[in-house]
Structures are given as structure tokens and as C-alpha cells.
C-alpha positions in Angstrom: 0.0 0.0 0.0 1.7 3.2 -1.4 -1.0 5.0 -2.7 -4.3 5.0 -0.7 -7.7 6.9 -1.3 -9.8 6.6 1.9 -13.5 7.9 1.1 -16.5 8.5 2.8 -19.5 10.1 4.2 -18.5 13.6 6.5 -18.2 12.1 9.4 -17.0 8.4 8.4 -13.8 9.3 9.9 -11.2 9.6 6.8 -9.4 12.3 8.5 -8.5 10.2 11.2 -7.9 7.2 9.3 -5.7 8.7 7.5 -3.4 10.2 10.1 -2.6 7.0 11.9 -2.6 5.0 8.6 0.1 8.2 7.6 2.3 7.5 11.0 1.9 3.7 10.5 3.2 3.5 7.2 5.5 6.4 6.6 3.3 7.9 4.2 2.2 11.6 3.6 -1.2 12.6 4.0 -3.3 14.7 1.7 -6.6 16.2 3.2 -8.6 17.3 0.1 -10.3 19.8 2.1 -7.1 21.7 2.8 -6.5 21.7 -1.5 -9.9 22.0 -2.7 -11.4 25.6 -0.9 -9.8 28.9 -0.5 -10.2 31.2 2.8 -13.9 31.6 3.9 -15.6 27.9 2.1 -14.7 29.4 -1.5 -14.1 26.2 -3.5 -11.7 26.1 -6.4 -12.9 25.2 -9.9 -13.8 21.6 -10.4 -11.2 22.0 -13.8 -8.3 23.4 -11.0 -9.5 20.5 -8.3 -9.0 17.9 -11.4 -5.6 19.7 -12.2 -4.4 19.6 -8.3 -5.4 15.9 -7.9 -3.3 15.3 -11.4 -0.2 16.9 -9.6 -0.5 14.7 -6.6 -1.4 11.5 -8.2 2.2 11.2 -9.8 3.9 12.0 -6.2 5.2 8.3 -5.6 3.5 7.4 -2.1 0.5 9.4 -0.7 -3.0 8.7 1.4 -5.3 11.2 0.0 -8.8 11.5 2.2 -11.9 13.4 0.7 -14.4 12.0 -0.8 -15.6 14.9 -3.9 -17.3 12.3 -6.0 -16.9 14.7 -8.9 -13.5 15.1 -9.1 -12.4 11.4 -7.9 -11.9 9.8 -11.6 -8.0 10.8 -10.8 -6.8 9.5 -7.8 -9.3 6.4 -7.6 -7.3 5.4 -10.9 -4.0 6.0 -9.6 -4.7 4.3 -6.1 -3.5 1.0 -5.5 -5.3 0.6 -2.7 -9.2 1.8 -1.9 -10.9 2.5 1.8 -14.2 3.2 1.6 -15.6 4.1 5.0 -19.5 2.8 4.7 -20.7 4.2 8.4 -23.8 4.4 9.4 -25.3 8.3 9.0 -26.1 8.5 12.5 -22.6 7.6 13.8 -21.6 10.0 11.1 -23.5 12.7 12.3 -23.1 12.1 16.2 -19.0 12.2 14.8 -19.3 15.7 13.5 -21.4 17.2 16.2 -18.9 15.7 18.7 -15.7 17.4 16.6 -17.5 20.4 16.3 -18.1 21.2 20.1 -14.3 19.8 20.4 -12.8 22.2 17.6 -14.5 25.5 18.5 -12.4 28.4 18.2 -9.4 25.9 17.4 -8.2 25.5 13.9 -8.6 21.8 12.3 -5.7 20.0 10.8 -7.8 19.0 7.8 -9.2 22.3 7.0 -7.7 25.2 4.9 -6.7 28.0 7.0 -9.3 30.7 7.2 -12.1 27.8 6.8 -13.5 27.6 10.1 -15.4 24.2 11.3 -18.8 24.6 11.1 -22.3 22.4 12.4 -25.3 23.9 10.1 -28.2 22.6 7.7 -26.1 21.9 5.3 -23.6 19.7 6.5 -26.0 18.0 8.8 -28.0 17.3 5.0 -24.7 16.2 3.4 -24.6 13.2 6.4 -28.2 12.1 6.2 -28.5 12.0 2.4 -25.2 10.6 1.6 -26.2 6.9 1.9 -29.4 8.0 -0.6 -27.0 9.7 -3.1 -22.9 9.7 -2.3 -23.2 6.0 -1.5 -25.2 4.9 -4.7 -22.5 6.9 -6.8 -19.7 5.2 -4.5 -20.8 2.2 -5.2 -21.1 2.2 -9.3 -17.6 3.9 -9.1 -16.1 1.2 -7.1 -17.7 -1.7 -9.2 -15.3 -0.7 -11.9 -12.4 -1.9 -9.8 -10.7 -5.1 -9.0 -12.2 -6.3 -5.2 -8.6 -6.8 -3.9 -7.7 -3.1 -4.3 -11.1 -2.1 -2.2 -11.4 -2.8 1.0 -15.0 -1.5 2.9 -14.7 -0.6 6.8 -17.9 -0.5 8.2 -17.6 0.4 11.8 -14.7 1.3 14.4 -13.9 -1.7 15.1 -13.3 -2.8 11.2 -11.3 0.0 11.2 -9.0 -1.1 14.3 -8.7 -4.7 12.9 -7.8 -3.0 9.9 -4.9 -1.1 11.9 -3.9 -4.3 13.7 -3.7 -6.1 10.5 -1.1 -3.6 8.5 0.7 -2.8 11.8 3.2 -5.4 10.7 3.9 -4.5 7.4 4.8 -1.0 8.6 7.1 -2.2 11.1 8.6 -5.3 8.9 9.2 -2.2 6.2 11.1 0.0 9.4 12.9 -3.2 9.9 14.0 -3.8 6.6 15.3 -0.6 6.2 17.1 -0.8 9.3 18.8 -3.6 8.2 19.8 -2.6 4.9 21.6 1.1 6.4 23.2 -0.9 8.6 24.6 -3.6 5.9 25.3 -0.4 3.9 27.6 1.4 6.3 29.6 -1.7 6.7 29.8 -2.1 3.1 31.2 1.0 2.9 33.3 0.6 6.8 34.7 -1.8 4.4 35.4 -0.1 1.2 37.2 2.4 3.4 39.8 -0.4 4.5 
């Protein structure tokens, strides 16, 4: 897994997937949020959104979390590996009222500075009729790929497993590494000789 796309309903928790997958792996993380909107909730373009995702898609390892179903044609293509975080709408929408009353007056990590977290109709709206609309279109898109390069988390505790489960891979990669600068310096201990 060196290129991940983790999607989802507001609320499914991609953010924080994404950071501990990030720390687990090595990998940089890529909030769409922070690419996609300017200072005050003014979003870019949909032609400038394609043309940022382009730019990141040939970066060689990246998590990107966001789920802009219009604009996801790029970096679903480029991913070798798919989350899609299928919560239920109520556990979405407890999550953002939660983060809201927890982020007031602090700035969010996953938000573009001067875009300020906010609990109205609207984003309430975009949690209940996700599974009616964002879901449906989720689905079709993801039909189109292979079933080994999607992998749907349905709960918090699918999403721990899921943790659990790579946690070695990460560390077996730290390992390796290790192992390979320290045959390397005394390759080269020994070239000095």
C-alpha cells in the first residue's frame, strides 16, 4: 500500500484514518479539504480540483482522504489501494457534532486556513442524504475496480482490525530498512579499508 484513497461520508472518519494509517506506514497525508477551498468555504474550480489531484497522483506514495465524487476519476485510478468508510449516517453525524463542540475556536488540521469548522443545515444534510446519493454513486464507481484493491470498513472496530492487520507490514518495512543502512555502512566501513 503506497497509494491510498480513503473515502467516505463527513463524518465516516477519513481524517483520522488517515493520520494513523500516515504514522503507521510512513506515508504523507493529503486532506482534500485543505487543496480544494480557498479562505472563507470558497471552492476552487472543479477543472483546478482535477488539475491539483493530477499533480499529486504522480507523487510516488500518498493517502489522499476526501471524498468529492466529482473530481475522484483521478486519484481512484492512480490508487492501488481503496478504503471506503461505509458508516452508518447517525454515527456520522453524532462524529461531526462531537468534533464540532471539540474544535471550536481551534483551527482543524484538515481544514484550509481561514475555513473555520462549522455544524449547520447543510452539513447535517450532506450526512443524512449521503447513503441515498454519495453512496449509490460510490458504489457504481467502485464496481469498476478489481475487489482486492477495495477494502470497505464498516464500523470502528473494522477500522482497528484493519490497523492491527497492517501494523506489521509498517514495522517489517522499518525493519527492513534498518537492516539494509546498517549492511550499507559496513559495506562502505569496508570499502574504506
Amino acid at each position: 500500500m503506497e497509494k491510498i484513497v480513503i473515502i467516505g461520508s463527513p463524518g465516516a472518519g477519513k481524517s483520522t484514518l488517515a493520520r494513523k494509517l500516515g504514522r503507521k506506514l510512513h506515508i504523507k497525508v493529503v486532506h482534500l479539504d485543505c487543496k480544494f477551498w480557498q479562505p472563507g468555504w470558497k471552492e476552487k474550480p472543479r477543472d483546478m480540483r482535477i488539475d491539483i489531484l493530477k499533480k499529486l497522483v504522480q507523487e510516488k506514495q500518498w493517502i489522499i482522504e476526501g471524498t468529492y465524487l466529482d473530481s475522484s476519476e483521478p486519484r481512484l485510478m492512480a490508487a492501488d489501494t481503496i478504503i471506503f468508510l461505509d458508516v452508518a449516517p447517525l454515527v456520522c453525524l453524532w462524529r461531526i457534532i462531537k468534533q464540532h463542540y471539540k474544535c471550536q475556536g481551534n483551527p482543524r488540521h484538515d481544514l484550509k486556513e481561514g475555513c473555520e469548522d462549522k455544524l449547520n443545515l447543510i452539513r447535517t444534510l450532506k450526512v443524512l442524504v449521503f447513503p441515498f446519493r454519495g453512496r449509490r454513486t460510490l458504489k457504481q464507481k467502485l464496481r469498476k475496480f478489481p475487489p482486492q484493491k477495495v477494502i470497505w470498513l464498516r464500523s470502528s472496530k473494522e477500522v482497528e482490525d484493519f490497523l492491527v492487520k497492517i501494523k506489521p507490514h509498517a514495522d517489517e518495512k522499518r525493519q527492513s530498512s534498518k537492516i539494509s543502512s546498517t549492511v550499507r555502512n559496513r559495506q562502505l566501513a569496508l570499502a574504506k579499508r
